[in-house]
VEXDREN-2710 file (C-alpha; in Angstrom, 1 decimal):
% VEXDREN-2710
k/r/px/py/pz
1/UNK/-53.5/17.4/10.1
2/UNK/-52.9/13.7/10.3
3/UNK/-49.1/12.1/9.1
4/UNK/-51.1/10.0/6.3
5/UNK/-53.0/13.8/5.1
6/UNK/-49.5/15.9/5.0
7/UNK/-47.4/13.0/3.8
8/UNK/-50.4/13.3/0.5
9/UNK/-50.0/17.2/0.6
10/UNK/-46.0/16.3/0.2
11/UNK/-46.3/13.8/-2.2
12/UNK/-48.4/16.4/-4.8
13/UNK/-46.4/18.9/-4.2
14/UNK/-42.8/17.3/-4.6
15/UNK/-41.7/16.3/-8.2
16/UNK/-40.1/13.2/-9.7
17/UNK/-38.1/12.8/-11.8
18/UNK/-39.3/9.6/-13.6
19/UNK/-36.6/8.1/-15.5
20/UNK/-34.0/10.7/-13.8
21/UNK/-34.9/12.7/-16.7
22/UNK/-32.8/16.5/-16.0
23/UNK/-31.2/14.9/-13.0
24/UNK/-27.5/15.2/-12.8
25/UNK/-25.8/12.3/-11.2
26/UNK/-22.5/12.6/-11.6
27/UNK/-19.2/15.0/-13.1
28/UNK/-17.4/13.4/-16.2
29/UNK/-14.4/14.3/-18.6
30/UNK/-14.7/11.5/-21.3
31/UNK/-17.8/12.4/-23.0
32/UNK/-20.0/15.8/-23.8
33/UNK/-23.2/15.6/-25.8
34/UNK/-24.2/19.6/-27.2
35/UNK/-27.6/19.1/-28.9
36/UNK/-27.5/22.7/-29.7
37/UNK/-24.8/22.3/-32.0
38/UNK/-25.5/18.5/-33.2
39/UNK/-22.0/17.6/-31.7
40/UNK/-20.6/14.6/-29.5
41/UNK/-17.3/15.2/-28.1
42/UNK/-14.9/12.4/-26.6
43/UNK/-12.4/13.9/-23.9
44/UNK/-13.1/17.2/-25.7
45/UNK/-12.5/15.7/-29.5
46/UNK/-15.4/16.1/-32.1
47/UNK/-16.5/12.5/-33.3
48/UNK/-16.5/13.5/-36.7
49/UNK/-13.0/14.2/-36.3
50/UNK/-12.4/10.9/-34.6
51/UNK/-14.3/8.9/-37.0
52/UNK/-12.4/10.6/-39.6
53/UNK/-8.8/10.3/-38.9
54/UNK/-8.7/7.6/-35.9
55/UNK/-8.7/3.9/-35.2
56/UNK/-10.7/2.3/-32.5
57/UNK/-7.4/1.7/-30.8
58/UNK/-6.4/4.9/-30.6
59/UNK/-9.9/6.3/-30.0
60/UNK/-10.2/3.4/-26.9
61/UNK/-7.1/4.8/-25.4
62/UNK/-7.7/8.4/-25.8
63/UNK/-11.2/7.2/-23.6
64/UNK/-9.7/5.2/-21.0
65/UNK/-6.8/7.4/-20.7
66/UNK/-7.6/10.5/-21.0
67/UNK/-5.3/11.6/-24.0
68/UNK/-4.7/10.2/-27.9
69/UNK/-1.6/8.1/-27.7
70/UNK/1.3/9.0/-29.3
71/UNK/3.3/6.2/-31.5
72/UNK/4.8/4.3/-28.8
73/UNK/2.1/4.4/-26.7
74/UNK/-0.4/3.4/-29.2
75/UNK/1.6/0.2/-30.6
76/UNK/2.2/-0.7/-27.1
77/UNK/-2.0/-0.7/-26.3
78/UNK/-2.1/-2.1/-30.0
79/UNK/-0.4/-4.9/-29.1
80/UNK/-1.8/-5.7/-26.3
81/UNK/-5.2/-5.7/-27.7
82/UNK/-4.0/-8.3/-30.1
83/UNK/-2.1/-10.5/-27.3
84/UNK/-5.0/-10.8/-25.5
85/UNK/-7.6/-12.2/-28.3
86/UNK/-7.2/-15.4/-27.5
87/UNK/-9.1/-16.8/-25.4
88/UNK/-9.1/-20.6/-23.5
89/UNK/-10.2/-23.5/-25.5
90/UNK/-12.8/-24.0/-21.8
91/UNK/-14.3/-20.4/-23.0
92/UNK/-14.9/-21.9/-26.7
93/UNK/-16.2/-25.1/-25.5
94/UNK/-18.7/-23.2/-23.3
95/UNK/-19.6/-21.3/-26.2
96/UNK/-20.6/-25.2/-28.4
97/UNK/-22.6/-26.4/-25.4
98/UNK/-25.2/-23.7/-25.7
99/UNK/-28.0/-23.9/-27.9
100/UNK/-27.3/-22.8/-31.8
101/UNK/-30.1/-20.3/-31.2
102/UNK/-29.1/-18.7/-27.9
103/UNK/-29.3/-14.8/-28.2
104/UNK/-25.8/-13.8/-29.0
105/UNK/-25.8/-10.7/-25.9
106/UNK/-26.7/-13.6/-23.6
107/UNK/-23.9/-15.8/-24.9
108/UNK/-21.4/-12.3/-24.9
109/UNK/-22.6/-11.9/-21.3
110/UNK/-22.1/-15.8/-20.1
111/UNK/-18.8/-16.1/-21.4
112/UNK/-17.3/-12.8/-19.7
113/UNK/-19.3/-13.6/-16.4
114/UNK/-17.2/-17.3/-16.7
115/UNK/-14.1/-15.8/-17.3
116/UNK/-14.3/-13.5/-14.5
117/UNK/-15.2/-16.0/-12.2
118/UNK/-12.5/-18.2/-13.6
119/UNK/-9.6/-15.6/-13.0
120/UNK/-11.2/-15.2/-9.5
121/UNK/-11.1/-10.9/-9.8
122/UNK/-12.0/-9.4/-7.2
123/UNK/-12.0/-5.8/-6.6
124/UNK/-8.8/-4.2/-4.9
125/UNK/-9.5/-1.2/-7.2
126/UNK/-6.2/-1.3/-8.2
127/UNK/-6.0/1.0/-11.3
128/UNK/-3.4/-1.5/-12.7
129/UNK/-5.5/-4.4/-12.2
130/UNK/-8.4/-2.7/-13.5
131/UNK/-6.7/-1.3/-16.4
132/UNK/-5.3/-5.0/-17.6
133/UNK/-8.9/-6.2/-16.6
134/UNK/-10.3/-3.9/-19.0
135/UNK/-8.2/-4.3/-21.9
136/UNK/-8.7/-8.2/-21.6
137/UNK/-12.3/-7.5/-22.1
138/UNK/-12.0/-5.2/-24.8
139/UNK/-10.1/-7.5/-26.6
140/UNK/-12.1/-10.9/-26.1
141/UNK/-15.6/-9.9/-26.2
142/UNK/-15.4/-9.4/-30.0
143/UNK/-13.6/-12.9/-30.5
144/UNK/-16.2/-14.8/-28.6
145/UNK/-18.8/-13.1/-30.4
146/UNK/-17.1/-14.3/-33.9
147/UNK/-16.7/-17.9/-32.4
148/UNK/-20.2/-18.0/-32.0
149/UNK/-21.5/-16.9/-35.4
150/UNK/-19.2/-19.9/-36.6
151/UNK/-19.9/-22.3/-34.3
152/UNK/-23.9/-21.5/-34.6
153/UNK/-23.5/-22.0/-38.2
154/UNK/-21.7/-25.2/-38.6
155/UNK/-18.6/-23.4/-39.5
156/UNK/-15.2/-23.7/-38.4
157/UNK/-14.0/-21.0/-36.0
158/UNK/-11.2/-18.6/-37.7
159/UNK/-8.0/-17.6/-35.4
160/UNK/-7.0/-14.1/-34.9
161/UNK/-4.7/-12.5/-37.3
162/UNK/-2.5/-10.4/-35.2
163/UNK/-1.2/-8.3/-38.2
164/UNK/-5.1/-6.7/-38.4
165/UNK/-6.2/-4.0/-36.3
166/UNK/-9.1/-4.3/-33.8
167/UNK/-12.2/-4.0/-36.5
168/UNK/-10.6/-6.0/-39.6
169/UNK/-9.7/-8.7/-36.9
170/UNK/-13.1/-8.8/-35.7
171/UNK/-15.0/-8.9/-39.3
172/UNK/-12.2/-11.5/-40.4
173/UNK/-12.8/-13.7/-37.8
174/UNK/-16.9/-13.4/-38.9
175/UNK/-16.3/-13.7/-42.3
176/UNK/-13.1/-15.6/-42.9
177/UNK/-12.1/-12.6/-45.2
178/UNK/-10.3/-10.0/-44.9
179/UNK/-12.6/-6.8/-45.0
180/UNK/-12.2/-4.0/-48.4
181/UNK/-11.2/-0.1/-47.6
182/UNK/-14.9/0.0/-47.7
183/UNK/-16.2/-2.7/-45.0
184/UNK/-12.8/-2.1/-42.7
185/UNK/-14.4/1.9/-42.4
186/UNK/-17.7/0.9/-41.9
187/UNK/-16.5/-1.5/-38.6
188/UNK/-14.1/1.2/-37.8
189/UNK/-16.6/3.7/-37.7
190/UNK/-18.9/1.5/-35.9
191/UNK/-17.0/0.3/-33.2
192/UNK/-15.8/4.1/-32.6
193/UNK/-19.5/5.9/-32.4
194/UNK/-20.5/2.9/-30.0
195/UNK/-17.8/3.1/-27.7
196/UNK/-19.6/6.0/-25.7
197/UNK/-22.6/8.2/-25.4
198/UNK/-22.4/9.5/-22.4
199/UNK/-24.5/8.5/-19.2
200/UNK/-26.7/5.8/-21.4
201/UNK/-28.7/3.6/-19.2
202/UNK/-26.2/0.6/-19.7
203/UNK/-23.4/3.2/-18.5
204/UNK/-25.3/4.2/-15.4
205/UNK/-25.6/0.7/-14.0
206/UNK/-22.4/-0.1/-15.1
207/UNK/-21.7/2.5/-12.6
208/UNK/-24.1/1.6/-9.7
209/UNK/-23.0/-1.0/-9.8
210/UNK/-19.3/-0.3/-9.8
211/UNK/-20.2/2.2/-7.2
212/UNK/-20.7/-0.8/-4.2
213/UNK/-17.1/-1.7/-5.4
214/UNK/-17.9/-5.1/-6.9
215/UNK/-15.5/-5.5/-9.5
216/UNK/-15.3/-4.4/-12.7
217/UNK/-16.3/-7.5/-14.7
218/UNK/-19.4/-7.5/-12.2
219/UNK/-20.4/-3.7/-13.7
220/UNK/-20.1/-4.8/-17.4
221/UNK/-22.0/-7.6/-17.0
222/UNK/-24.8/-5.9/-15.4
223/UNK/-24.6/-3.2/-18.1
224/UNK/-25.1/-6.1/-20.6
225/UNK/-27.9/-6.9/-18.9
226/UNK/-29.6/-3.0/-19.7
227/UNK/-27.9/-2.8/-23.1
228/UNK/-30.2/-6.1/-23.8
229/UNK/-33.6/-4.2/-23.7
230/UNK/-35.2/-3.0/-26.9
231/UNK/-35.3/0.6/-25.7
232/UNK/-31.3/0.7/-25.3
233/UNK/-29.1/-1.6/-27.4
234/UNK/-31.9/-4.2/-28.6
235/UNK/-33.3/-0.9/-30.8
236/UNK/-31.0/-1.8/-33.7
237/UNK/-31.8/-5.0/-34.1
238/UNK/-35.2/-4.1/-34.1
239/UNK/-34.9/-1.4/-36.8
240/UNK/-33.1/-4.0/-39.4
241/UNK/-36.2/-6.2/-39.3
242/UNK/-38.6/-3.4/-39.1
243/UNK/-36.9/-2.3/-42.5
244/UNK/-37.1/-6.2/-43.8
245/UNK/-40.9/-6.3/-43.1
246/UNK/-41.5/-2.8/-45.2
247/UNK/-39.7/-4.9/-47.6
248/UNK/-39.9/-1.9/-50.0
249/UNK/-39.5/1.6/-50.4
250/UNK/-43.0/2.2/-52.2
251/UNK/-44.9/0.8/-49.1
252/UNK/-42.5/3.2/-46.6
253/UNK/-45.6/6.1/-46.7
254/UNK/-48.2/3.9/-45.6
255/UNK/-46.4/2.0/-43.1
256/UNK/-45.4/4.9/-41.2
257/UNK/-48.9/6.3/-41.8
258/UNK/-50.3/3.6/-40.3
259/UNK/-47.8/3.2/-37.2
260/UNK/-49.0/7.1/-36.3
261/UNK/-52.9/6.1/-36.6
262/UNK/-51.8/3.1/-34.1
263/UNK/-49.6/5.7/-31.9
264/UNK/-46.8/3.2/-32.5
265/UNK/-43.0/3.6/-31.8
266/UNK/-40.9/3.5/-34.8
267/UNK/-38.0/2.1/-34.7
268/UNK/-34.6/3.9/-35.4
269/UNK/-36.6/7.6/-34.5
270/UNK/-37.0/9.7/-31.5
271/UNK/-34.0/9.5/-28.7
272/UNK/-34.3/10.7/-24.9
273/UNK/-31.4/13.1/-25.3
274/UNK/-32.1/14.8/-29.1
275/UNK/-35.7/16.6/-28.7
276/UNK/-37.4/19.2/-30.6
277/UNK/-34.8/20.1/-33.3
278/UNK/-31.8/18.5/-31.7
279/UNK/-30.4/15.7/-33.8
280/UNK/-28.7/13.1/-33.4
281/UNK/-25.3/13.7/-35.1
282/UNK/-24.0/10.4/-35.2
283/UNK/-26.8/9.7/-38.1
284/UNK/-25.2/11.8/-41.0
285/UNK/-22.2/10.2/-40.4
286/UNK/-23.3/6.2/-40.3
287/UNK/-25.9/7.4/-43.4
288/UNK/-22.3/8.4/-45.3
289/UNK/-21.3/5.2/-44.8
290/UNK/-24.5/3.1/-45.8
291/UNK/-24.8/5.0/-49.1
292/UNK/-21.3/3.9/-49.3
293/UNK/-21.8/0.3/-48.7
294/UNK/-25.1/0.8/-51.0
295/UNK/-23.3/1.7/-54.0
296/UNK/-20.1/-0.7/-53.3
297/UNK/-22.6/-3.8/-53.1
298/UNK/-25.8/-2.9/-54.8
299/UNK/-28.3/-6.0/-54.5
300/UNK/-29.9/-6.6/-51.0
301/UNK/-27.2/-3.5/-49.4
302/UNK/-29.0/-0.7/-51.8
303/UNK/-32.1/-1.7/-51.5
304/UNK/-32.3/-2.0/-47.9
305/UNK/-30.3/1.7/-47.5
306/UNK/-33.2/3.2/-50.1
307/UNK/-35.6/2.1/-47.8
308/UNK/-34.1/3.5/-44.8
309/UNK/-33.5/6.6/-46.7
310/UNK/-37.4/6.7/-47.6
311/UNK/-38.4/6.3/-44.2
312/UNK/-36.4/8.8/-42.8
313/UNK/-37.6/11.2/-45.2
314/UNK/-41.8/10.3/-44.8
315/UNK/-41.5/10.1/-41.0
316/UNK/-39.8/13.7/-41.3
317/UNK/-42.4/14.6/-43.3
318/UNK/-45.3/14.1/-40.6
319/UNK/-43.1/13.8/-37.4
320/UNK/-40.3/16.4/-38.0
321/UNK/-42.7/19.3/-36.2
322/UNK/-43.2/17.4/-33.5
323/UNK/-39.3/16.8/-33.0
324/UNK/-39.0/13.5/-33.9
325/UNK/-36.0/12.5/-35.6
326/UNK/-33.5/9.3/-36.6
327/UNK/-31.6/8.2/-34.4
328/UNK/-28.0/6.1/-34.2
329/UNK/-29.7/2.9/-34.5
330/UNK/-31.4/3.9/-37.9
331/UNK/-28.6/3.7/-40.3
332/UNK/-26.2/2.0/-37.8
333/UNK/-29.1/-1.1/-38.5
334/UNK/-28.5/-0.8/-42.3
335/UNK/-24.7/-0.8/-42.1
336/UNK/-24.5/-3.6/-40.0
337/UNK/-26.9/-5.7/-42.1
338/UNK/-24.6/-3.9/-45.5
339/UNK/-21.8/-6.2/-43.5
340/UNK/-23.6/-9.6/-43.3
341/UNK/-24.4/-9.3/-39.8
342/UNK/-27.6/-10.9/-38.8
343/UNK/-30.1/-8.7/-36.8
344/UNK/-29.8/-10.9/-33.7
345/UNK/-26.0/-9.9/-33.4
346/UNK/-26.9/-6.7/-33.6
347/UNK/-26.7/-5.8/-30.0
348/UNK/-24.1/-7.5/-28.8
349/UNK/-22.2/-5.4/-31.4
350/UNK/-23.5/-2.3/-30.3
351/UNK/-22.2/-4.2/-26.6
352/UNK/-18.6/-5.1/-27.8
353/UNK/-18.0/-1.4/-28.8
354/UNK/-19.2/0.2/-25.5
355/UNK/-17.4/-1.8/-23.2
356/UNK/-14.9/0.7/-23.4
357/UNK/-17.2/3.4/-22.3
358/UNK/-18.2/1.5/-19.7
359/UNK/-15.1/0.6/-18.4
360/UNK/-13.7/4.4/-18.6
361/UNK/-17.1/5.3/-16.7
362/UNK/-16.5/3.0/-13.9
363/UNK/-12.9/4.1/-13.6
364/UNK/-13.4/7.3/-13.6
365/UNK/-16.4/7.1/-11.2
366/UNK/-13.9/5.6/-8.5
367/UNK/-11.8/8.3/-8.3
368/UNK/-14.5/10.0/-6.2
369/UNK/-16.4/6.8/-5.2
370/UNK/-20.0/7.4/-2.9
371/UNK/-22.5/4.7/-3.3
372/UNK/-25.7/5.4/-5.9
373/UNK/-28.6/5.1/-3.3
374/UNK/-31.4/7.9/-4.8
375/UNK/-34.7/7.9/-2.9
376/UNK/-37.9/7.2/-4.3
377/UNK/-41.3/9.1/-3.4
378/UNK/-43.5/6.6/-1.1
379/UNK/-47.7/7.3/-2.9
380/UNK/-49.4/4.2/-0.6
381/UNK/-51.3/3.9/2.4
382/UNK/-50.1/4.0/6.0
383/UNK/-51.6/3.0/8.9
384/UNK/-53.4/-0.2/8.2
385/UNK/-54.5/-2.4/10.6
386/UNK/-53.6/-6.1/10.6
387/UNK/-56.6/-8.4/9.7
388/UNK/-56.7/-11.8/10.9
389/UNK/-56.9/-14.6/8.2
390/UNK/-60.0/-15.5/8.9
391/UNK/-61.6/-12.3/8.5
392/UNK/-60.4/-11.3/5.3
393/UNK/-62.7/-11.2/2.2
END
């Protein structure tokens, strides 16, 4: 038997894993997804709990550190967070020489490559480093991405308020008001069930890339870079004007009827990790707070959660059996555009909430540091002769 003929006998006899599904890559203690329970655990503590009782400081610090602060240490992270919004006039000025248009993850990604580069970090992997590093960026991304939705509209920008807390801060300085008990949970409760999810695809190549030892800010921006695609964070924005175009509740049946004759993906349904009758429990809790933003605001904010609500219950209906069911980006769509956020933020959103997970990822993953090199199964030729130029077809 010839090298080509038992490297083919190999090659249909070996599986792969396209996509890594079922491959285990790595050991982690900051987040635990149980599909046979419907529960998400950070660093052991049930979301629901989180979302319940916590802020996004205290939930950032329980992720990057490993434990829920306690009053001293959480007003000391607190304030940190809020000394470190503000960000160089250079940054904002970068931020009015791109066009009005530009998508708002590649503006979110531009500006944190520039202030890397301007702060010239390089990678000791110093844990202190990184840990200032990271706290930077957890603070700054959300301000640039407020400048931007003022600047892109002709508005002026709004300064920080350093008596509000990480998600009033952030919707003040969109909005120029200061968010109701009603708005401030709903940012609250976004920023926390974004913050992780485990080994997403935006979190593994946050960590491949942290794995060569570039630096940190290196590793988020590349995981901006995945988060961008419309099968990872880009899935929320497309749900909001998937739900604009139905336009209606009444025409909910036959859309969905007709995006299962055409074998089409719909938006906001089906997830890599939550098959057969696994589901996704961070949907109950965002649909909570949609219904409450519904009835809050009525107009435009109910209609557009009634026709969410619809769709989740038709595509149920005829996808259900088959295991197909919402997912995050379903009702986390609605509550964003409940908040005025246009569709094309919607990512970068989704982005400014898991840099923290990303961060905590990375760190963690360079406590045991090897370099992500998998191999890949070889299916061409071998053997081929070099043909001259001139005798080529």
């Amino acid at each position: 038997m010839s090298k080509v003929e038992a490297l083919g006998q190999n090659a249909e006899r070996d599986r792969v894993y396209w996509g890594l599904e079922g491959v285990y890559v790595n050991e982690t203690c900051i987040c635990y997804i149980d599909t046979e329970s419907g529960k998400i655990y950070y660093r052991g503590y049930d979301l629901e709990d989180l979302v319940r009782h916590a802020s996004f400081e205290e939930v950032a610090y329980l992720l990057l550190y490993g434990k829920l602060p306690n009053r001293r240490e959480l007003e000391e992270f607190s304030n940190k967070l809020r000394e470190k919004r503000y960000i160089d006039s250079d940054v904002i000025e970068l931020v009015r020489k791109l066009p009005l248009d530009a998508y708002p993850i590649d503006v979110l990604r531009l500006c944190i490559d520039y202030y890397c580069t301007k702060m010239r970090f390089v990678n000791t992997l110093s844990v202190k480093d990184n840990y200032e590093l990271a706290i930077d960026l957890i603070a700054k991304s959300p301000v640039v991405l407020a400048y931007l939705y003022r600047i892109s509209r002709g508005l002026d920008v709004v300064l920080p308020r350093p008596e509000l807390d990480h998600s009033a801060n952030f919707y003040y300085m969109l909005t120029g008001r200061t968010p109701d008990e009603v708005e401030h949970e709903a940012m609250n409760t976004i920023f926390i069930i974004y913050a992780d999810h485990s080994l997403a695809n935006s979190t593994f190549t946050a960590i491949t890339v942290g794995s060569t030892l570039s630096d940190l800010g290196s590793a988020i921006i590349a995981a901006l870079c995945s988060l961008k695609g419309p099968l990872h964070g880009g899935a929320n924005r497309e749900v909001v004007n998937m739900l604009l175009e139905i336009g209606d509740e009444g025409r909910v049946e036959d859309y969905v009827l007709e995006k299962i004759k055409r074998k089409e993906k719909i938006m906001g349904f089906g997830h890599r990790v939550y098959k057969g009758q696994a589901r996704d429990p961070r949907v109950k809790i965002l649909k909570n707070i949609a219904k409450k933003l519904a009835l809050r605001k009525g107009g435009d904010s109910l209609k557009i959660y009634r026709i969410a609500e619809r769709l989740e219950e038709v595509v149920e209906k005829y996808l259900g059996s088959k295991g197909v069911g919402p997912n995050v980006d379903l009702y986390a769509g609605v509550v964003l555009y409940q908040l005025g956020i246009p569709p094309d933020y919607n990512p970068a959103v989704f982005a400014i909430s898991r840099v923290v997970g990303w961060v905590a990822h990375v760190l963690e993953y360079w406590n045991h540091n090897k370099l992500i090199r998998p191999l890949e199964k070889y299916r061409g030729p071998l053997g081929l002769k070099y043909v001259p130029l001139e005798e080529r077809e």
